[in-house]
N, C-alpha and C positions, 0 to 999 in steps of 0.2 A: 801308898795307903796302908801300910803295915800297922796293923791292930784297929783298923777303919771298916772292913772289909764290912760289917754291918751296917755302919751307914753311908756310905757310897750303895751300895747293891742294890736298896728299894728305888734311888735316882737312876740304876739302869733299866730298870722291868719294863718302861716302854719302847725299848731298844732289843728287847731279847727276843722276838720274832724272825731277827733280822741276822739272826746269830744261831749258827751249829753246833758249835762247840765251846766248853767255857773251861778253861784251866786256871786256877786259884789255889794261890798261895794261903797259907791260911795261920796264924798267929794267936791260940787259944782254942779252949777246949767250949767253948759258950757260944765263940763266933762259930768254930765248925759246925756247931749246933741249930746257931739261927740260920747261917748260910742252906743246911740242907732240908730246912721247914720252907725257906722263901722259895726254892728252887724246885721243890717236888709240885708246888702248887702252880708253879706257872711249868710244869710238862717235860721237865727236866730230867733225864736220868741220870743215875749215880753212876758213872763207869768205873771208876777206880779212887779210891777213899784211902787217904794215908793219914791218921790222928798224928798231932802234936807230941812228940815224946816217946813213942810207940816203937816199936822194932816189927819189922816184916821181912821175911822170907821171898825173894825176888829174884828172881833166874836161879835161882838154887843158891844165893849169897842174904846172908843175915844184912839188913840195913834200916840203921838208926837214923829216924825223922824228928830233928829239932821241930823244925817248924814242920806245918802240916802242908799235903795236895790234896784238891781235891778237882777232876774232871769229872764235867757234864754234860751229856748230849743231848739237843732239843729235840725230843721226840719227835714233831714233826717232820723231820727230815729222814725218818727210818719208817714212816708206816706203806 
C-alpha cells in the first residue's frame, strides 16, 4: 500500500479496538501528517515518529530515513 497509507487507514478504524500496536511504514511528508490527526483521535499514542528524509540519532549512530516509521500504541491497553 506504499503511498496509500491514507486511504486504506480510515477502512481500518473499526478494527483498531482490537489492536495494540500499530507500526507504519510511511511514504511522504502529508500522509505522515494525516496518518497522525487520524490516529490521535481514535487514542492512539505516538511512540516513536521517524519523518521521511530526516536523519536521527539512535543508539548513539546518526541514521538516514528514506522513507518514514511511525509506531503507535492504543491507549487502552496502558491505562
Amino acid at each position: 500500500i506504499q503511498g496509500e497509507e491514507n486511504v486504506i487507514l480510515p477502512y481500518l478504524i473499526p478494527f483498531l479496538d482490537n489492536i495494540k500496536m500499530l507500526h507504519i511504514g510511511t511514504h511522504g511528508r502529508e500522509i505522515e501528517d494525516n496518518i497522525k490527526k487520524t490516529l490521535r483521535k481514535e487514542d492512539f499514542f505516538l511512540e516513536k515518529d521517524f519523518n521521511c528524509g530526516e536523519t536521527y540519532k539512535i543508539e548513539g549512530n546518526l541514521v538516514k530515513f528514506v522513507d518514514g516509521s511511525q509506531t503507535w500504541e492504543n491507549i487502552k491497553y496502558y491505562e
